[in-house]
C-alpha positions as CSV (number, residue, x, y, z in Angstrom):
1,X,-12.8,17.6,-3.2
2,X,-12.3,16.7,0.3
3,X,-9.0,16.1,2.0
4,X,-7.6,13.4,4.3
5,X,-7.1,14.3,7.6
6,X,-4.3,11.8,7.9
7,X,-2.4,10.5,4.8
8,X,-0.5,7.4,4.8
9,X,2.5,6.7,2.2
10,X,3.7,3.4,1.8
11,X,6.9,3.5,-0.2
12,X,8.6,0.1,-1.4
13,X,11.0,1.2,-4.0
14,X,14.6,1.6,-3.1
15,X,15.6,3.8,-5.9
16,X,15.0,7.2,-3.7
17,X,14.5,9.9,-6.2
18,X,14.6,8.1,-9.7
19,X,12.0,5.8,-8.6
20,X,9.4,6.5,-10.4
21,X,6.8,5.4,-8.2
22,X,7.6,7.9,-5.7
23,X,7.6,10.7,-7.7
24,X,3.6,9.6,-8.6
25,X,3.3,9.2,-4.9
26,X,4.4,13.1,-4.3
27,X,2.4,14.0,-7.3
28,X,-0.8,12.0,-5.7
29,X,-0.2,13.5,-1.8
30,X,0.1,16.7,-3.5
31,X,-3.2,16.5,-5.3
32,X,-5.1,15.0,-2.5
33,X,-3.6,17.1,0.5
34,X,-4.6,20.5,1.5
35,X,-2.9,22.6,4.6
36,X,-4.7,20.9,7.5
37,X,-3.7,17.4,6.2
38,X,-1.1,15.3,8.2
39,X,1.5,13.3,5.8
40,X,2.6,10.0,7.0
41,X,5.9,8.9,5.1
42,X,6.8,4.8,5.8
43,X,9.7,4.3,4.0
44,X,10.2,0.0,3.8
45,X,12.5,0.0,0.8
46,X,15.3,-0.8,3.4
47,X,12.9,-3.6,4.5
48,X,10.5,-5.0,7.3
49,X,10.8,-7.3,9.6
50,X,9.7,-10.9,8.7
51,X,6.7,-12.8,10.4
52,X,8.9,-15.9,12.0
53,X,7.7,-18.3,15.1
54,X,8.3,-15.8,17.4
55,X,5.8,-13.6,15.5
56,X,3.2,-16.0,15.7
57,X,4.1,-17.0,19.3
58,X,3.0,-13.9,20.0
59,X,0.3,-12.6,18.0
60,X,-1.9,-16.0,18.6
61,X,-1.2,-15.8,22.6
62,X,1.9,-15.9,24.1
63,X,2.8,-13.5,26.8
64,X,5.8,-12.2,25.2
65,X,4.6,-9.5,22.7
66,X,8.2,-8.1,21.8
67,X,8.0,-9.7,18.7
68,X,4.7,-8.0,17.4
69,X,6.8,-4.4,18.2
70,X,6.9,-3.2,14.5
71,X,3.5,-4.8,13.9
72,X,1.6,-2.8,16.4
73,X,3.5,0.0,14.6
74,X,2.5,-0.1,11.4
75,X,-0.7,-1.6,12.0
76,X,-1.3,2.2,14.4
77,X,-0.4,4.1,10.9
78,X,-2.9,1.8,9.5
79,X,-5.4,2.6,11.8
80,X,-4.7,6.4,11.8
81,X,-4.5,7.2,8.1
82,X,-8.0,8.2,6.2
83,X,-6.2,7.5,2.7
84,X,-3.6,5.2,2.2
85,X,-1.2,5.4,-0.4
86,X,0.8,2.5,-1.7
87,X,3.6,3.3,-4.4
88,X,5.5,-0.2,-5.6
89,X,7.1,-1.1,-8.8
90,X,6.6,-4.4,-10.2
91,X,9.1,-6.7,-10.0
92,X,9.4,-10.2,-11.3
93,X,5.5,-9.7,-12.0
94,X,5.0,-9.4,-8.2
95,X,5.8,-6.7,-5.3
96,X,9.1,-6.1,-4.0
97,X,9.6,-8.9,-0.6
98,X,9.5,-5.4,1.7
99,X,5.9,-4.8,0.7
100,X,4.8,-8.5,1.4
101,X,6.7,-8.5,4.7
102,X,4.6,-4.8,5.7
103,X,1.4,-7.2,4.3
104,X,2.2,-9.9,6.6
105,X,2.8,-7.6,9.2
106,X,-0.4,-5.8,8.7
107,X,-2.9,-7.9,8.5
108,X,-3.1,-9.6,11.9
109,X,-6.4,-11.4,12.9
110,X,-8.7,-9.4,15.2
111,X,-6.9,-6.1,15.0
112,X,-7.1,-5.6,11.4
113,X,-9.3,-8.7,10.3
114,X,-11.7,-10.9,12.1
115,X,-12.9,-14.3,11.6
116,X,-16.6,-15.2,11.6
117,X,-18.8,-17.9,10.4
118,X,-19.3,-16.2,7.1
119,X,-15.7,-15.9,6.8
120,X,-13.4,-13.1,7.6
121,X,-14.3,-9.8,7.7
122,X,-12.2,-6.3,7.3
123,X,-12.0,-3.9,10.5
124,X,-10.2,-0.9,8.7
125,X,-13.3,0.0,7.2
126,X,-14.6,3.8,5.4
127,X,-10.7,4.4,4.9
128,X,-9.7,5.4,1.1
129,X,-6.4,3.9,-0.6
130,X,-4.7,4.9,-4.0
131,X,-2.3,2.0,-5.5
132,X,0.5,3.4,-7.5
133,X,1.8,1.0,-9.8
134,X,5.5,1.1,-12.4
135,X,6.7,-1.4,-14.3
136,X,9.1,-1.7,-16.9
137,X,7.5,-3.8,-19.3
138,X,4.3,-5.5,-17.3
139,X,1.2,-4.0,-18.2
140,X,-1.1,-3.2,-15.2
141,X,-4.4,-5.4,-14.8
142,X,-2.8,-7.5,-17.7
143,X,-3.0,-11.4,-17.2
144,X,0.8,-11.0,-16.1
145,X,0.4,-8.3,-13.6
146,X,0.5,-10.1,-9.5
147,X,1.1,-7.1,-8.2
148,X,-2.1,-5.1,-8.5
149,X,-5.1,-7.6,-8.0
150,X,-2.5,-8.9,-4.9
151,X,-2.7,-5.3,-3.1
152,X,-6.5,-4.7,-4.0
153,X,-7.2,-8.0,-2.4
154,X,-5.5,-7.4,0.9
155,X,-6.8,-4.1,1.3
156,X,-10.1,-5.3,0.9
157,X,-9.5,-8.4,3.4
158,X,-9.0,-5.4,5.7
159,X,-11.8,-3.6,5.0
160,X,-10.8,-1.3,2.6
161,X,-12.6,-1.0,-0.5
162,X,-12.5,2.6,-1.9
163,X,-9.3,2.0,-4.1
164,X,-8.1,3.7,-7.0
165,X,-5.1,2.7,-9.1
166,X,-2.4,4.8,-10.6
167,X,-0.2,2.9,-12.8
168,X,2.5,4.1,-14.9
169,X,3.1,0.3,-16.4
170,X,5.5,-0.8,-19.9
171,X,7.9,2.5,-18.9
172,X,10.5,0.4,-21.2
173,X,7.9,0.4,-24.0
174,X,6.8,4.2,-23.8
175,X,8.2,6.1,-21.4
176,X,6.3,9.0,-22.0
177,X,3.0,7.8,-23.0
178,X,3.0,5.8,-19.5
179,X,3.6,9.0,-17.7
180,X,0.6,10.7,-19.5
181,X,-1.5,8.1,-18.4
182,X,-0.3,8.3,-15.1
183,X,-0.4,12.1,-14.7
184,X,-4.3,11.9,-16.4
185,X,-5.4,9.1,-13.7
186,X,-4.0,11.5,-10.9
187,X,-5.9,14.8,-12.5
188,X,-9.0,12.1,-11.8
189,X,-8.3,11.3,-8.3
190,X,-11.2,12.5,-5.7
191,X,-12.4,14.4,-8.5
């Protein structure tokens, strides 16, 4: 197994420790990492920055780019990573609004995406991303589940298609057997 150079984690749960999509994410940098790898944290459970007018003022040619501050940010850790790593509970059968605000900010038309006559096309490609996934009672890939089919589709409108999925889904159901399944899918990762 190779390592990342550079390893991106997107966190969007605000429960800190007892989130249990963070402690997969630890699990998954830990598996993935070795001693030369460089571990990028973003935190957005304390939320992102909205796209507004101004946003759009900006990003489609105005000459004030103040606005487009924090996108040029995470858009650069973006960029940088070689594996990104996105760890979201499922809420209300969707992501939490912090993880659709760092989408929006994200995906911005010919810096991560282009348009062409065949439609658009990703420029983040031959970059790797793992999708960590928990849900109380929503079953992953299930007919119910936004969340999952959501990310896969914008990393792929980006470019990035390598993407493995990590879900510890129905925790309220079976705590434990989730976990297992969780634990086994991360044992598989890059393997």
């Amino acid at each position: 197994m190779s390592s990342p150079k550079t390893l991106l984690t997107v966190l969007a749960s605000p429960r800190g420790e007892a989130s249990v999509s963070r402690q997969l994410a630890d699990k998954v940098v830990a598996r993935l990492s070795s001693s030369e790898t460089r571990v990028v944290a973003r935190d957005i459970s304390d939320g992102v920055p909205v796209v507004d007018g101004d946003w759009i003022g900006a990003a489609f040619g105005g000459d004030d780019k103040t606005p487009l501050a924090t996108s040029e940010e995470l858009i650069a850790e973006v960029q940088s990573a070689d594996h990104i790593i996105i760890a979201t509970p499922i809420w209300n059968f969707g992501v939490p609004a912090s993880l659709k605000a760092w989408v929006d900010q994200i995906c911005r038309a010919g810096v991560t995406f282009a348009y062409s006559e065949t439609g658009p096309k990703g420029l983040l490609q031959g970059k790797k991303a793992t999708i960590i996934i928990s849900s109380g009672g929503t079953e992953s890939g299930s007919a119910i589940d936004f969340a999952t089919p959501y990310l896969k589709h914008v990393l792929g409108f980006i470019g990035i298609t390598d993407i493995e999925v990590v879900a510890a889904d129905q925790l309220m159901v079976d705590a434990e057997g989730a976990m297992a399944k969780a634990d086994a899918a991360i044992e598989a990762l890059a393997a």
